[in-house]
Phi, psi and omega in degrees: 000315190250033181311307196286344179285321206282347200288133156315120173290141161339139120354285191294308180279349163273337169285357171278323159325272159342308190273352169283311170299313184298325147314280205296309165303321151305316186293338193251348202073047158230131175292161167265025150282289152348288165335301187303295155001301203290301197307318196273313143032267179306295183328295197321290198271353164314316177319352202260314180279000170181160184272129185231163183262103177315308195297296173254030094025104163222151175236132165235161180208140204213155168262150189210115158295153169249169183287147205069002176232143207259001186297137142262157177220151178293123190235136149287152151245127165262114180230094166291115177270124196281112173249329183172136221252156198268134181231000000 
């Protein structure tokens, strides 16, 4: 059932990975040690209410205006994959 979450990433898609956290932290003035830091964080206690996949786990942190206003501000994004909930 959860077959297709268990398969391991490339090489290749974890250095696509990597260059993506390093883009996106240049844009806000976050090291990607910091990234990491915020991803592992997040895991840990998400980790207490539920089995989560770690392995593809993404974290973005992006700038977003708000309405009417020309200020940006940093919003996270999580897309965490859900294996299976804690009971």
């Amino acid at each position: 059932m959860f077959k297709h979450l268990l398969k391991r990433k490339s090489s290749r898609e974890i250095a696509k990975d990597r260059l993506k956290i390093l883009l996106i932290s240049d844009r806000v003035n976050c090291s990607p040690e910091m990234m990491e830091m915020i991803k592992n964080d997040i895991a840990k206690v998400i980790s207490k209410y539920m089995k989560i996949d770690t392995q593809t786990m993404e974290i973005q942190i992006t700038k977003t205006g708000s309405k009417g206003r020309s200020l940006k501000n940093p919003t996270l994004y999580a897309n965490i994959p859900i294996l299976d909930l804690k009971q």
